[in-house]
C-alpha positions in Angstrom: 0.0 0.0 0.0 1.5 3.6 -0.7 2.1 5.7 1.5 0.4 9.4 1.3 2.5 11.3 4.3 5.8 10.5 6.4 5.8 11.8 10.2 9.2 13.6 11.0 10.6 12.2 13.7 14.1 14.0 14.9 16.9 11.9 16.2 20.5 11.8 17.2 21.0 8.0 15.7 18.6 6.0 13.3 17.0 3.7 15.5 18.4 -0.6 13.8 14.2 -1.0 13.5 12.7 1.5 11.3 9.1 2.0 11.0 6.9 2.7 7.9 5.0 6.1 7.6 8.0 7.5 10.0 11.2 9.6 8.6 14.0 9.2 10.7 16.2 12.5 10.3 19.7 13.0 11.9 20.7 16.6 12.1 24.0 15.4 13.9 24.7 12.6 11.3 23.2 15.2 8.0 20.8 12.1 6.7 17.1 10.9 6.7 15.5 7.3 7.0 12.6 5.8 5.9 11.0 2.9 4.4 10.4 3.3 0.9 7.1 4.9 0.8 6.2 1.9 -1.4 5.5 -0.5 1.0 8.2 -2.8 -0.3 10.0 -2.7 3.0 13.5 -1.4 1.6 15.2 1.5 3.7 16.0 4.4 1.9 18.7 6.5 3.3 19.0 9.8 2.0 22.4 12.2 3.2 22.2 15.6 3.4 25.0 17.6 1.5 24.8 20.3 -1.4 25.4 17.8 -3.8 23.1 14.8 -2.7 20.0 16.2 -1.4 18.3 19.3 1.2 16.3 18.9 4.1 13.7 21.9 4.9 11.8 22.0 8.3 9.4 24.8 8.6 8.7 24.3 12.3 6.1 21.8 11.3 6.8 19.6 8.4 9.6 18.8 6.2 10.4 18.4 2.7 13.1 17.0 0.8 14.8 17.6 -2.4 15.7 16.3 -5.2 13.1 13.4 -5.2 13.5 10.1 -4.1 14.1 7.6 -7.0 14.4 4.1 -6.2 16.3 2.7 -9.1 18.3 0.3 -7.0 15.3 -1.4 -6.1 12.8 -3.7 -7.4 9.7 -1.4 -6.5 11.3 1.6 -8.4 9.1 3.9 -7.2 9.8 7.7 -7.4 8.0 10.3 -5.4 8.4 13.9 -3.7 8.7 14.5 -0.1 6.9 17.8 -0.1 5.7 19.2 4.4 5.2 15.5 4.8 3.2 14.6 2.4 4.5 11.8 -0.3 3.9 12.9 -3.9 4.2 10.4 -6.4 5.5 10.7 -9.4 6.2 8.4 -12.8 8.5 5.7 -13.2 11.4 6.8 -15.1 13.0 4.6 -17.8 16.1 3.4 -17.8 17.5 5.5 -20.4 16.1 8.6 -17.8 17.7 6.6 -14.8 21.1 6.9 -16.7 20.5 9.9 -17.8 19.7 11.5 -14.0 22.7 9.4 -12.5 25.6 10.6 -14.6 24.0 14.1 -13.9 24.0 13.6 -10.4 27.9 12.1 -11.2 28.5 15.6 -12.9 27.6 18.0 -10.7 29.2 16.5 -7.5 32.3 16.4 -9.3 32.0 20.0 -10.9 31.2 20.7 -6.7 34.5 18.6 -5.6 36.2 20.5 -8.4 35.1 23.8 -6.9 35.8 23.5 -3.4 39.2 21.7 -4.1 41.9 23.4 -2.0 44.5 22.1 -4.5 43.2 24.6 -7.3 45.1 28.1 -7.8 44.9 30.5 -10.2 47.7 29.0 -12.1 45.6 25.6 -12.0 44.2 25.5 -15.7 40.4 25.8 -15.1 38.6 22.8 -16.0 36.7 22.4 -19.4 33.1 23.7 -19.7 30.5 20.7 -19.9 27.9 21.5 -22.0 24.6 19.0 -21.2 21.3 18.8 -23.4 18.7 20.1 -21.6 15.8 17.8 -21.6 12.5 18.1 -19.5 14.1 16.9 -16.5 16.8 19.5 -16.6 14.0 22.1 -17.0 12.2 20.8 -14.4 14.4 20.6 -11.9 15.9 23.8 -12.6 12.0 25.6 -12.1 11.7 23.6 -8.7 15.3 24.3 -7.5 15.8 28.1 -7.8 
């Protein structure tokens, strides 16, 4: 059965039994836990970092983003965590799936490159990587302004 809304539960260490319909969030540790919203059982572990994904707490209710794609699992189910609620979304292809991880790939290492305390100016600046922008791209670029 899918699930339609997570309870935030705030905690120094993710408890060894997780429950479903609760998300398990670490502010000392930077990462949430759940079981996937699916029903399918699996625990889905999401870190917090600028290049993986953002946890917002309004006082109330959280959200995450980017979504949550289950790729690695059977279910692949794919849905947004938006003040607690569970949004679901399509499943993507696999062709979309490769297409999101080597963009994920790319920008955490364009972030590693960034932040690198090995760069100087005299450090040739790395190559401009020029990606198609598809729907995705557009779409996460209107929900992550």
């Amino acid at each position: 059965m899918k699930l339609k809304k997570l309870t935030p539960q705030f905690v120094k260490y993710i408890p060894k039994e997780i429950e479903a319909g609760i998300i398990y969030i670490s502010m000392e540790f930077a990462t949430a836990t759940h079981k996937c919203c699916c029903g399918c059982g699996s625990m889905i572990v999401t870190p917090f970092s600028p290049t993986f994904w953002k946890l917002y707490f309004d006082g109330e209710s959280i959200s995450l983003r980017p979504s949550i794609g289950n790729w690695s699992f059977p279910c692949q189910s794919h849905y947004w965590i938006n003040r607690n609620e569970v949004q679901w979304d399509r499943q993507f292809s696999d062709e979309e799936i490769h297409s999101v991880r080597n963009l994920a790939s790319l920008e955490r290492e364009m972030y590693r490159r960034g932040r690198s305390t090995e760069q100087t100016e005299e450090t040739e600046a790395p190559a401009k990587v020029y990606v198609r922008e598809t729907w995705w791209h557009r779409l996460k670029r209107h929900l992550f302004r």
